[in-house]
TORPA-4810 file (N, C-alpha, C, O; in nm, 3 decimals):
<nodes>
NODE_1_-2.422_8.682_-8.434_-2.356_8.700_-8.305_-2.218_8.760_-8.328_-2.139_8.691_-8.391_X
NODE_2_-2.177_8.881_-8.284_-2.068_8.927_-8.266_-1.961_8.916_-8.096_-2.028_8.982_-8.017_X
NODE_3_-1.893_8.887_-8.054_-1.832_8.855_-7.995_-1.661_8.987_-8.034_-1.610_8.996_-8.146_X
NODE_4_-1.600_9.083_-7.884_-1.541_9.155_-7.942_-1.428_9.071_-7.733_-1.458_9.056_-7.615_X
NODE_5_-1.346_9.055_-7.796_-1.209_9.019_-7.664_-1.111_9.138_-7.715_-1.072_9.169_-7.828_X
NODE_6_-1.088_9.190_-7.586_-0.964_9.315_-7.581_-0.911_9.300_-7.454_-0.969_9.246_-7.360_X
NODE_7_-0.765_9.365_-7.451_-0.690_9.359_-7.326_-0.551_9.377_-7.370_-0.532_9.387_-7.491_X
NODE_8_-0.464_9.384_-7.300_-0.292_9.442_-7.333_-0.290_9.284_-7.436_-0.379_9.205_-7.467_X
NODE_9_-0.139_9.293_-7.466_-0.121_9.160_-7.534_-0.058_9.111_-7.448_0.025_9.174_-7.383_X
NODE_10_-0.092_8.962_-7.426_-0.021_8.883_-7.314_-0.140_8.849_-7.239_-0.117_8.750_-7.169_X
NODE_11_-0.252_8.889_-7.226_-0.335_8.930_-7.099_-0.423_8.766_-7.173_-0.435_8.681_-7.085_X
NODE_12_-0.467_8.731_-7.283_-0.522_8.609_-7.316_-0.606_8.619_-7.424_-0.672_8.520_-7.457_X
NODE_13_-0.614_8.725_-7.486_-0.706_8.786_-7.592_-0.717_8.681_-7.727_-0.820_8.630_-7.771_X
NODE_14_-0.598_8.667_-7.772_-0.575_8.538_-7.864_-0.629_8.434_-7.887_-0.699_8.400_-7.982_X
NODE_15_-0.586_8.363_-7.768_-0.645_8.196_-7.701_-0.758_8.222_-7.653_-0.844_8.137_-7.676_X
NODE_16_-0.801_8.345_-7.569_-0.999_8.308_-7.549_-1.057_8.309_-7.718_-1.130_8.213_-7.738_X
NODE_17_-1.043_8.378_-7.809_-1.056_8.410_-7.963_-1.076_8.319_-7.977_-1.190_8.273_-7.971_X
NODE_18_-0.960_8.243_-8.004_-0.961_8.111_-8.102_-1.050_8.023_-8.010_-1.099_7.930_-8.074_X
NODE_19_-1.079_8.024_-7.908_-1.137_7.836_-7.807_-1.291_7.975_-7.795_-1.391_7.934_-7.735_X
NODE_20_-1.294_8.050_-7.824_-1.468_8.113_-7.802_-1.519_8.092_-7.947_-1.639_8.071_-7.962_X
NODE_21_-1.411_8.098_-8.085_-1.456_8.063_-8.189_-1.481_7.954_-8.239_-1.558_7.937_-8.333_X
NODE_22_-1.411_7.857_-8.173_-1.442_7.707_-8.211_-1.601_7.661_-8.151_-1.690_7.608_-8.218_X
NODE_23_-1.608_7.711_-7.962_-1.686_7.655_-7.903_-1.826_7.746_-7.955_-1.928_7.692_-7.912_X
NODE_24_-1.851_7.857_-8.030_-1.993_7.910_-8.071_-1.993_7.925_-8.226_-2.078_7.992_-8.284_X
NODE_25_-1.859_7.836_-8.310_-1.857_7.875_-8.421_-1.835_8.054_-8.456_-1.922_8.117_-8.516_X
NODE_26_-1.785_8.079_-8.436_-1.738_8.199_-8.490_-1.614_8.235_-8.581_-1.507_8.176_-8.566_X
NODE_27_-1.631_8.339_-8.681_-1.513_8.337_-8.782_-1.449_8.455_-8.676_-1.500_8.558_-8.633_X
NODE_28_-1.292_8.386_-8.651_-1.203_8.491_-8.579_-1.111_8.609_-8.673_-1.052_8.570_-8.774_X
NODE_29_-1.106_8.711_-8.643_-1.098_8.832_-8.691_-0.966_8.911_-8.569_-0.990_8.981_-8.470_X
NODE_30_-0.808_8.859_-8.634_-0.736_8.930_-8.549_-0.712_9.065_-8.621_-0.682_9.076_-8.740_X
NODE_31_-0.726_9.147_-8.549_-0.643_9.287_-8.589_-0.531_9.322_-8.622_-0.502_9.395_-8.717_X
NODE_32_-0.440_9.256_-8.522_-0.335_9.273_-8.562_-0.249_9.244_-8.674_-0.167_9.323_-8.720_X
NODE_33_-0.277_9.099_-8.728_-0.240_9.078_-8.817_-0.322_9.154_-8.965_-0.273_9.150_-9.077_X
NODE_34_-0.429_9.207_-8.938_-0.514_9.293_-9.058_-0.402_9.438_-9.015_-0.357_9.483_-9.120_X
NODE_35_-0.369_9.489_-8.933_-0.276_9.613_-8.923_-0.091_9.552_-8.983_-0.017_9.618_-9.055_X
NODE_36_-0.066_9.439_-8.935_0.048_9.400_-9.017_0.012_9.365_-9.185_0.109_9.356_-9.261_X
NODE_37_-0.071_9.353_-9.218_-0.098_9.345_-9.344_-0.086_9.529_-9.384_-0.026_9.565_-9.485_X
NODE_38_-0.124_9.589_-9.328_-0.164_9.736_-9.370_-0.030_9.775_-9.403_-0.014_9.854_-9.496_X
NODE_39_0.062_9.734_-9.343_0.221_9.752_-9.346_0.293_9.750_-9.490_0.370_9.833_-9.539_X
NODE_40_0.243_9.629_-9.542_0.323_9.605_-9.707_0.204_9.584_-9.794_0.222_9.515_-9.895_X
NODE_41_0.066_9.641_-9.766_-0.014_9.613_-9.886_-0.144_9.727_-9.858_-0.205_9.730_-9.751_X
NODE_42_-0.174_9.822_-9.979_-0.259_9.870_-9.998_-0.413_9.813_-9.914_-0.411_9.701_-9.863_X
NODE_43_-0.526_9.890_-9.907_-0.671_9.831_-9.809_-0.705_9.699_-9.925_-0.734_9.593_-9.870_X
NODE_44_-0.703_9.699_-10.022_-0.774_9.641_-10.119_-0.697_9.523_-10.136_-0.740_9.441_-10.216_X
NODE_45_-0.598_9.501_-10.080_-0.498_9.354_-10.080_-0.540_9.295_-9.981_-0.553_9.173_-9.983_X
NODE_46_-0.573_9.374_-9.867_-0.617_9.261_-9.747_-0.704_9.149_-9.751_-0.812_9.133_-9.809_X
NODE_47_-0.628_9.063_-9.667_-0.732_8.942_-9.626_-0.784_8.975_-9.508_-0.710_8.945_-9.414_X
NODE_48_-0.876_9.022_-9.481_-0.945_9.079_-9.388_-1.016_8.941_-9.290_-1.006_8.938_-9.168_X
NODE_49_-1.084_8.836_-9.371_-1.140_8.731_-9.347_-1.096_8.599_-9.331_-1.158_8.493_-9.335_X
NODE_50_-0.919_8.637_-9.304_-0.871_8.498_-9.317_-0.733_8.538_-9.260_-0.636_8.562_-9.332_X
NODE_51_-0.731_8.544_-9.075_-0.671_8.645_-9.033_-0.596_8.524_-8.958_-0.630_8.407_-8.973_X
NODE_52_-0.476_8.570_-8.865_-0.435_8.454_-8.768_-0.366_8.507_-8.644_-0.313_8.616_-8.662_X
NODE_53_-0.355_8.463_-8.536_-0.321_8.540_-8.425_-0.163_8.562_-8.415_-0.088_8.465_-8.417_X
NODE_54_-0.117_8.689_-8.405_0.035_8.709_-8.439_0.108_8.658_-8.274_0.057_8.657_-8.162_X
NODE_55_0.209_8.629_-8.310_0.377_8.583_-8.224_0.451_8.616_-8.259_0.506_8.589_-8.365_X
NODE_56_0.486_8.709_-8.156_0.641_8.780_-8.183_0.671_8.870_-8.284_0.792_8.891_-8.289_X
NODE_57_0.596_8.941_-8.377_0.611_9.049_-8.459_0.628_9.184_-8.365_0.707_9.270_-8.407_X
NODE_58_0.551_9.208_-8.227_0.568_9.340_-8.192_0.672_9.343_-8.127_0.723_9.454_-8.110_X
NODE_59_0.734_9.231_-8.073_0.842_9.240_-8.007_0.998_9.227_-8.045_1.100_9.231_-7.975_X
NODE_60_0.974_9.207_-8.201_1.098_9.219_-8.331_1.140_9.352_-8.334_1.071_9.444_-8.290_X
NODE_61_1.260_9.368_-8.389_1.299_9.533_-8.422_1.253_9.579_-8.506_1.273_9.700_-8.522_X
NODE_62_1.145_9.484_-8.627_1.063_9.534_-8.710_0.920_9.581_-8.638_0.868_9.692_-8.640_X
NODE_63_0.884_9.484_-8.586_0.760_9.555_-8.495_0.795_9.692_-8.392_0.721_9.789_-8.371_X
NODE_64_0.894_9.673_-8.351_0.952_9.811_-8.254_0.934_9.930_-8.361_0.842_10.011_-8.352_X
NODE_65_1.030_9.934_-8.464_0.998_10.027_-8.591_0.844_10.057_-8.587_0.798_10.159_-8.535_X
NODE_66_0.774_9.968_-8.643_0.638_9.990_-8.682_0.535_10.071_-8.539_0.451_10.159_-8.557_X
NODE_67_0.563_10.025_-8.439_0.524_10.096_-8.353_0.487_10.238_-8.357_0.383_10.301_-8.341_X
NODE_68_0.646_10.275_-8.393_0.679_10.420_-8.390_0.657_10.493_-8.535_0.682_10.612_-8.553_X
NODE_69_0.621_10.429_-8.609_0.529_10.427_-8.742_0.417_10.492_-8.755_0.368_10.580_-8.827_X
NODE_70_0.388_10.422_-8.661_0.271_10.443_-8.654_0.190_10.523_-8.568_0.067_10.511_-8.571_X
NODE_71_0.249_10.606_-8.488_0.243_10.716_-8.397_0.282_10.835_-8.508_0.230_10.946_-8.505_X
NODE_72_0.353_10.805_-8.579_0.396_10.893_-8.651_0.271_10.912_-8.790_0.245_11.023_-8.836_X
NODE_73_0.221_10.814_-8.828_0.119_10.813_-8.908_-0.020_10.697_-8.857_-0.043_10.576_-8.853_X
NODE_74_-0.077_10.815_-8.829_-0.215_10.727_-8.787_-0.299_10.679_-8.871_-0.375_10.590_-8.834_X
NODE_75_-0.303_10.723_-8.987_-0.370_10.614_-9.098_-0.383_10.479_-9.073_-0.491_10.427_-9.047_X
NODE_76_-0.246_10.402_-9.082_-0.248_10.275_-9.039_-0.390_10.211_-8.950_-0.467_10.116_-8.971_X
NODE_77_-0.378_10.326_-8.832_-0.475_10.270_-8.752_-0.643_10.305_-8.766_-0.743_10.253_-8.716_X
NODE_78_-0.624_10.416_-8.857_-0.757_10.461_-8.910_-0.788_10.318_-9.031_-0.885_10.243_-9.041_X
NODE_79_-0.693_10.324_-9.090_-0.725_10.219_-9.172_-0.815_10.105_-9.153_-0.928_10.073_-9.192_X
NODE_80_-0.676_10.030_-9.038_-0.757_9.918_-8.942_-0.904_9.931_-8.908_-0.992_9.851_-8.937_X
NODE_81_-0.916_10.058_-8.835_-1.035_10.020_-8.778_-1.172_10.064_-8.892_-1.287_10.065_-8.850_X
NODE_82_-1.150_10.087_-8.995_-1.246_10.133_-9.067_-1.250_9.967_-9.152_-1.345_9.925_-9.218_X
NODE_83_-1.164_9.919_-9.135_-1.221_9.815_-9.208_-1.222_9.671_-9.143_-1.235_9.566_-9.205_X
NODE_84_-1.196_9.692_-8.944_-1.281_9.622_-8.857_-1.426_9.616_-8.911_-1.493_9.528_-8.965_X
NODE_85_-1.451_9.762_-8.869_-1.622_9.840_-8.865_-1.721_9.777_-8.989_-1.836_9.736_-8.975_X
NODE_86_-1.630_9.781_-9.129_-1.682_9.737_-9.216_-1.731_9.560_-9.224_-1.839_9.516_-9.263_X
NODE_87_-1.615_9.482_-9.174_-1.638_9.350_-9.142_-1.764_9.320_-9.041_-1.855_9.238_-9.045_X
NODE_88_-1.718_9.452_-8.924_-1.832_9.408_-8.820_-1.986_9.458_-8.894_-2.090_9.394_-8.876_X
NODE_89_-1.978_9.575_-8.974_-2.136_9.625_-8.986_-2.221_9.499_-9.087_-2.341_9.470_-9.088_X
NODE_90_-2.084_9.430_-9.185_-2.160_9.307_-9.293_-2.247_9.197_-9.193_-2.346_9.142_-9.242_X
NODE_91_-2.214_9.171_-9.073_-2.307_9.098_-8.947_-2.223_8.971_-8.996_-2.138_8.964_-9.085_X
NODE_92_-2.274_8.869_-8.908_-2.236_8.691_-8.927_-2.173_8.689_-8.794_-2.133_8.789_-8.735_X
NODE_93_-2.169_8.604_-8.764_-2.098_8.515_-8.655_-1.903_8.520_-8.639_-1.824_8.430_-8.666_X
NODE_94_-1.880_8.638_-8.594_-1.792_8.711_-8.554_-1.736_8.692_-8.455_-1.814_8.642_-8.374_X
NODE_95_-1.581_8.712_-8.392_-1.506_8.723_-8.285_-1.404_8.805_-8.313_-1.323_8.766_-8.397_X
NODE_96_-1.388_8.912_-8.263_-1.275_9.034_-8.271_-1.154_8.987_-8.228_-1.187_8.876_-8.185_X
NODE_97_-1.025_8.997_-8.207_-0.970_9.020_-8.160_-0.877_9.185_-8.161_-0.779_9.211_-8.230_X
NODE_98_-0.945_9.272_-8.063_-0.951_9.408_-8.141_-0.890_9.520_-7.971_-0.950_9.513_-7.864_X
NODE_99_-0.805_9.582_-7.988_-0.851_9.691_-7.897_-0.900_9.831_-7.882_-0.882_9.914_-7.793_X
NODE_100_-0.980_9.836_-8.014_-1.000_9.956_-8.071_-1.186_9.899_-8.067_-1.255_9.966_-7.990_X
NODE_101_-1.239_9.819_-8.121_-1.402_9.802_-8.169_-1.458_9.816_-8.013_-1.558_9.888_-8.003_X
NODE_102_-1.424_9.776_-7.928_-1.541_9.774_-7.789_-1.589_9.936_-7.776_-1.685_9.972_-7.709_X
NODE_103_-1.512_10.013_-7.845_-1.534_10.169_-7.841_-1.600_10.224_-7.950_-1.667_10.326_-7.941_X
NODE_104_-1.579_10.134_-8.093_-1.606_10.233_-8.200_-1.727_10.109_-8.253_-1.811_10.136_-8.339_X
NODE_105_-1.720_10.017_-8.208_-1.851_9.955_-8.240_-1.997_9.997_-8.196_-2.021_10.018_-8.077_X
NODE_106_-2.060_10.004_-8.259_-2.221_10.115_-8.162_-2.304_9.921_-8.197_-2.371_9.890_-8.098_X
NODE_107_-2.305_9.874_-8.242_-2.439_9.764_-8.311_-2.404_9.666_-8.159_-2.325_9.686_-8.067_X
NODE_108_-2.500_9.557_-8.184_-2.517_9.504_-8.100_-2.387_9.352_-8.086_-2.385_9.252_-8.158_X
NODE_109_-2.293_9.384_-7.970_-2.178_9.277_-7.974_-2.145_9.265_-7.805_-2.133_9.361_-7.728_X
NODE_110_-2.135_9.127_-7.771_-2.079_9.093_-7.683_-1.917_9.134_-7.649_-1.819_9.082_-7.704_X
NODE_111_-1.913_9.238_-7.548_-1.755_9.276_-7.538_-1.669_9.223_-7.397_-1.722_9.227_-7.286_X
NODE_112_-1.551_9.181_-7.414_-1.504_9.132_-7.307_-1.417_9.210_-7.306_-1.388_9.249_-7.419_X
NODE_113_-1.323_9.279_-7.176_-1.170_9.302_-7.155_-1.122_9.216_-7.049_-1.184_9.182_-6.949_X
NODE_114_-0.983_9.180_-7.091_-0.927_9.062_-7.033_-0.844_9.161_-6.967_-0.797_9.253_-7.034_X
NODE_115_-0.814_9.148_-6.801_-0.741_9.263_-6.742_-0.605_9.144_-6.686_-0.616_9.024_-6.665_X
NODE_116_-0.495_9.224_-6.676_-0.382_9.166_-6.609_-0.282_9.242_-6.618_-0.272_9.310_-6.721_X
NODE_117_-0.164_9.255_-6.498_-0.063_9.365_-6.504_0.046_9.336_-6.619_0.068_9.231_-6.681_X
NODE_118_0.112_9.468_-6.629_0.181_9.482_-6.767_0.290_9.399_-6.744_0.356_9.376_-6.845_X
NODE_119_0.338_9.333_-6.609_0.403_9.216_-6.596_0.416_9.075_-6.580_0.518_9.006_-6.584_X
NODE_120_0.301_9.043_-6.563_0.230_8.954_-6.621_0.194_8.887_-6.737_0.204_8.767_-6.765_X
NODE_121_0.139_9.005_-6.819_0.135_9.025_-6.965_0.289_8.981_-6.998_0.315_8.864_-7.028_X
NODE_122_0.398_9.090_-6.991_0.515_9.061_-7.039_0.578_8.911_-6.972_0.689_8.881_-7.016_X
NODE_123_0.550_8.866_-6.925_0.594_8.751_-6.887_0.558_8.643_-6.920_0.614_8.533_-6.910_X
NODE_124_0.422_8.685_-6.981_0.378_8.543_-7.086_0.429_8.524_-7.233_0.448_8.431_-7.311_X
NODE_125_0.440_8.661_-7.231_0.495_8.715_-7.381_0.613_8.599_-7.391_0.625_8.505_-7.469_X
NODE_126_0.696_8.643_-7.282_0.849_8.606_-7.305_0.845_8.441_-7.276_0.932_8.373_-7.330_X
NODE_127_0.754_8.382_-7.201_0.771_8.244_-7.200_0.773_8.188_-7.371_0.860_8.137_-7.443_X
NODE_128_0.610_8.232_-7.391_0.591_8.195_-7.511_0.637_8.237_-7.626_0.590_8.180_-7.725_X
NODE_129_0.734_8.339_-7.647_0.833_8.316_-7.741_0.940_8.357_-7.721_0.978_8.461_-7.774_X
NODE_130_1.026_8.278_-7.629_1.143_8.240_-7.554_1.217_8.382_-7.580_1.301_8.408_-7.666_X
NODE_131_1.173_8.451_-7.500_1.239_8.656_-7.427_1.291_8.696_-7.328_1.205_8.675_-7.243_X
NODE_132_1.389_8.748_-7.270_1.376_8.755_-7.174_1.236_8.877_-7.112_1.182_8.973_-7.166_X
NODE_133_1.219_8.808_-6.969_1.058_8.907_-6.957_1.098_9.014_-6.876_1.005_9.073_-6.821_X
NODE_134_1.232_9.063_-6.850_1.275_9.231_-6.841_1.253_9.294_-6.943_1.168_9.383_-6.943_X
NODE_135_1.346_9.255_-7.085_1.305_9.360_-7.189_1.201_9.314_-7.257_1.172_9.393_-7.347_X
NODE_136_1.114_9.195_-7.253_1.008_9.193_-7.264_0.870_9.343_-7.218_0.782_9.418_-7.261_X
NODE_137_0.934_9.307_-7.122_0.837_9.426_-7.001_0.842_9.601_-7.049_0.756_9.685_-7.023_X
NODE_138_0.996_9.626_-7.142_1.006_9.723_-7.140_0.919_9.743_-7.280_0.862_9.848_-7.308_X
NODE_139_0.919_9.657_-7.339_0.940_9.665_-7.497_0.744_9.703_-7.470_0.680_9.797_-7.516_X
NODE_140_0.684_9.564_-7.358_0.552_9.620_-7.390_0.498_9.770_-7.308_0.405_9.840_-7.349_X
NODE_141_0.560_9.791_-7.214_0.558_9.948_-7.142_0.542_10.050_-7.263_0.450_10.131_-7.272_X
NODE_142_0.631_10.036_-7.341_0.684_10.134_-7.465_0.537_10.163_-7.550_0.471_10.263_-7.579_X
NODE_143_0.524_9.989_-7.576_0.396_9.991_-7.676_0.286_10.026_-7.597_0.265_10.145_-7.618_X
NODE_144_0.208_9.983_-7.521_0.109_10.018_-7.449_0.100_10.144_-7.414_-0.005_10.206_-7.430_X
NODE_145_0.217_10.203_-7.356_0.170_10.362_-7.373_0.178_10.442_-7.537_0.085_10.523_-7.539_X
NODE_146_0.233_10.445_-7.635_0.232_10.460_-7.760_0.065_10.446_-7.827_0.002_10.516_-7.907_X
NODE_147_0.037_10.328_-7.756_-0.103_10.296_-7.825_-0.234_10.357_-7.727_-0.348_10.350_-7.774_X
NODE_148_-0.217_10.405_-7.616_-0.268_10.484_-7.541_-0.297_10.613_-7.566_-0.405_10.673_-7.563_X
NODE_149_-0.167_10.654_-7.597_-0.170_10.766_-7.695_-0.261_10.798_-7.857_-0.366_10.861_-7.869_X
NODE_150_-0.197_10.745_-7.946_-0.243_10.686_-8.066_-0.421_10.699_-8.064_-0.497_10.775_-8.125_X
NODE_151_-0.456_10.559_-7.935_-0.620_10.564_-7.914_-0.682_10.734_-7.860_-0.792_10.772_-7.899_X
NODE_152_-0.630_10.787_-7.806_-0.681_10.912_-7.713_-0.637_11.035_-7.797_-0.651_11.154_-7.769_X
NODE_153_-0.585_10.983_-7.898_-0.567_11.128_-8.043_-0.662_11.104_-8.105_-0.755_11.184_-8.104_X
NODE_154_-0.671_10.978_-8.184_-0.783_10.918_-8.249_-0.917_10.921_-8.203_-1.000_10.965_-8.282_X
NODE_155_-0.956_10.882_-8.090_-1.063_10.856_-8.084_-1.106_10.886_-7.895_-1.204_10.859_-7.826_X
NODE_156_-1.010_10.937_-7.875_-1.074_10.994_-7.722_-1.067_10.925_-7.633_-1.088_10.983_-7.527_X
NODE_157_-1.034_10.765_-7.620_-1.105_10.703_-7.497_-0.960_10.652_-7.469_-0.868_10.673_-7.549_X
NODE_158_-0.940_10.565_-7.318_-0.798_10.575_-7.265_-0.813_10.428_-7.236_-0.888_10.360_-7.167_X
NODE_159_-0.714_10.408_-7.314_-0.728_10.223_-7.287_-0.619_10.177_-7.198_-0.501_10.210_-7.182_X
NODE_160_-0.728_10.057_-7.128_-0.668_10.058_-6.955_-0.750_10.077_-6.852_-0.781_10.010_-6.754_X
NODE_161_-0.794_10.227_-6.912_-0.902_10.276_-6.767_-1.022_10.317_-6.800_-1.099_10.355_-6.712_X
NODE_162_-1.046_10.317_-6.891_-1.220_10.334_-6.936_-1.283_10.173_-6.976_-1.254_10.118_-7.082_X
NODE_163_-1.382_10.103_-6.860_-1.442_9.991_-6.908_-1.538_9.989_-6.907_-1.608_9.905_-6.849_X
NODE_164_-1.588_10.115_-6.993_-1.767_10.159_-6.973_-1.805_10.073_-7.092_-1.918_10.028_-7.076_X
NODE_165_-1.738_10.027_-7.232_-1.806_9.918_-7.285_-1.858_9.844_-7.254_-1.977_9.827_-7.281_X
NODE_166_-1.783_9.766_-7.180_-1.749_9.588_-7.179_-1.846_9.535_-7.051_-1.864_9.576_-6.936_X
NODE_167_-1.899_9.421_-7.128_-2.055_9.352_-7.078_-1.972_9.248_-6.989_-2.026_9.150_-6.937_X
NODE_168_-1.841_9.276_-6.978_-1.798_9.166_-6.891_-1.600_9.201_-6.883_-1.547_9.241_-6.987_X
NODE_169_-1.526_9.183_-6.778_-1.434_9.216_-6.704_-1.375_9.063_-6.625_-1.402_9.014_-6.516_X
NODE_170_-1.298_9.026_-6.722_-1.200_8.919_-6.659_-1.076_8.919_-6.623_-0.995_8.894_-6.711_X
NODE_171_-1.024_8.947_-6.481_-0.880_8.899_-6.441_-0.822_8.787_-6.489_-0.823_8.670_-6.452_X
NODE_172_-0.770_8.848_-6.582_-0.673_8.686_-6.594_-0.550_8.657_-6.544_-0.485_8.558_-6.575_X
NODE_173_-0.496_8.788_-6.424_-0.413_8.733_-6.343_-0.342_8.640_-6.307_-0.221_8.638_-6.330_X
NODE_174_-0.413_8.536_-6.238_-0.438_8.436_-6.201_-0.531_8.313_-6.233_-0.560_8.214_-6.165_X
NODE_175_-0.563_8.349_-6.348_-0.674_8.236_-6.380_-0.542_8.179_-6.531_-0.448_8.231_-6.591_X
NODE_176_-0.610_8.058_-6.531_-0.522_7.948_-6.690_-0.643_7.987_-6.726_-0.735_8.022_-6.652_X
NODE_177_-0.638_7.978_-6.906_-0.667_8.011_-7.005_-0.840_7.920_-7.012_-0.941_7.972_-7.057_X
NODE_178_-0.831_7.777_-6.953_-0.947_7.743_-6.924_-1.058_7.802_-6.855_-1.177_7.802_-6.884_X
NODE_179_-0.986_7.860_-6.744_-1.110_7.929_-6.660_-1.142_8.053_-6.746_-1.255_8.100_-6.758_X
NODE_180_-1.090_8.076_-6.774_-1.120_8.241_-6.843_-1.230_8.202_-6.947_-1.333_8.269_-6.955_X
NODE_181_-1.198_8.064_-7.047_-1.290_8.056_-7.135_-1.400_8.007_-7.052_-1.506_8.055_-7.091_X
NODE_182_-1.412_7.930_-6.955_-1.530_7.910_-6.896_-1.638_8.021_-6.836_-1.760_8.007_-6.837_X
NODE_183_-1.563_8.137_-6.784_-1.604_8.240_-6.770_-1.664_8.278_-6.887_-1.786_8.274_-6.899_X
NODE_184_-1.607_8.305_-6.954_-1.682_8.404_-7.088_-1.827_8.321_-7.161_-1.929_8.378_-7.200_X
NODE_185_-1.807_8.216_-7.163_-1.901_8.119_-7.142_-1.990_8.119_-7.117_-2.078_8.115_-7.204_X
NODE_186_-2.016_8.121_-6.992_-2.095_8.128_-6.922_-2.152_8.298_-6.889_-2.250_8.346_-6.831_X
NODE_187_-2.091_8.326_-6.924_-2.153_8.528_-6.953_-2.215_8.519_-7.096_-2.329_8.566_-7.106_X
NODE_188_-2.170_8.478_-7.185_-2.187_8.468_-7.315_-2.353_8.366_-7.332_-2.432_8.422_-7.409_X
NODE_189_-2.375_8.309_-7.306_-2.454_8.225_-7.274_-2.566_8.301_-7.188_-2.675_8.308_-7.244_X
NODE_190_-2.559_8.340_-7.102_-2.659_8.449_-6.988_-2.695_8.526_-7.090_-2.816_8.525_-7.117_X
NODE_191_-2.604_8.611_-7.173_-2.638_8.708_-7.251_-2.748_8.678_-7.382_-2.854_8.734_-7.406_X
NODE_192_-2.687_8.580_-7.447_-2.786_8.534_-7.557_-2.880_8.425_-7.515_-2.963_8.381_-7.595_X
</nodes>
C-alpha cells in the first residue's frame, strides 16, 4: 500500500502522514527533510528511510537561502525526486509526504491533496512555531511561487491548480486535523 499526502505547507500534510501512518501502519517518508539532507550530504549519505517531519527550517534565513538555491540549481530537486521514485518503485507499505510524487508516480498509490489558502497555511505555520503570520505569509508567498516555478520547469505540471492526480481533495480550511484524518480514512478504506 502506498499512500502519497500533498498540499502547501501549513495546509496538514505532516500530521495526516504521521496519524495515516500509525493508523494503516505505514513507513512515513518526508521529503523535505530527504531534500534538507541533499543540502550537506552527497545521494549515497541519505537516510532516505528514516525521515522526520521538518519545523521551521523553510522559514529560517537558512531555508530562505536554500530556496533560492535551489531555483538556481535544480538538481537538488531532481535529486529528491529520483530517489522518492526509487523508494516508491522498491513497494511496502508507504506514506509520502511529497509535492512532487502525485505527478511523477505512474504505479498504483492512493493520492490525497490537502487544499487551504496561503493564509491559512501561513498562519498555522506561525502559531506553531511562534512567527509572526504577516511575514510568515510573505515568506510562504515567496516559496510557493518559487516552487511553482521550479515544478513547471521540471516537470510541467502547476501546483495548486492541476488536481487531475488525486483520488481525493480535502479542504482543510476549516476542518481540525481529526476530521481530515477521518476523511482520508474513510476514502482510504473505500479504496482498498
Amino acid at each position: 500500500m502506498i499512500v502519497i499526502v500533498s498540499g502547501l505547507p501549513g495546509s496538514g500534510k505532516s500530521t495526516l502522514v504521521e496519524k495515516l501512518a500509525e493508523h494503516f501502519s505505514l513507513k512515513p517518508v518526508f521529503a523535505s527533510d530527504i531534500l534538507a539532507q541533499l543540502r550537506e550530504k552527497n545521494a549515497m549519505q541519505i537516510n532516505a528511510m528514516n525521515t522526520k517531519k521538518g519545523t521551521g527550517f523553510w522559514e529560517s534565513s537558512e531555508g530562505k537561502k536554500f530556496v533560492k538555491e535551489r531555483e538556481k540549481n535544480l538538481d537538488f530537486d531532481r535529486k529528491l525526486d529520483l530517489e522518492l521514485l526509487r523508494i516508491a518503485k522498491q513497494g511496502g507499505n508507504l506514506i509520502f509526504d511529497s509535492r512532487t510524487m502525485p505527478w511523477l508516480f505512474k504505479g498504483k498509490a492512493f493520492k490525497i491533496w490537502l487544499k487551504a489558502s496561503l493564509k491559512t497555511c501561513a498562519e498555522r505555520i506561525a502559531k506553531r512555531d511562534n512567527l509572526s503570520a504577516k511575514k510568515t505569509l510573505e515568506l510562504l508567498k515567496a516559496r510557493f511561487e518559487t516552487d511553482k516555478r521550479i515544478y513547471k520547469k521540471l516537470y510541467g505540471f502547476a501546483l495548486g491548480e492541476d488536481f487531475k492526480p488525486f483520488d481525493l481533495v480535502i479542504d482543510t480550511e476549516s476542518l481540525d486535523a481529526k476530521q481530515v484524518f477521518n476523511k482520508a480514512v474513510k476514502e482510504i478504506e473505500k479504496a482498498i
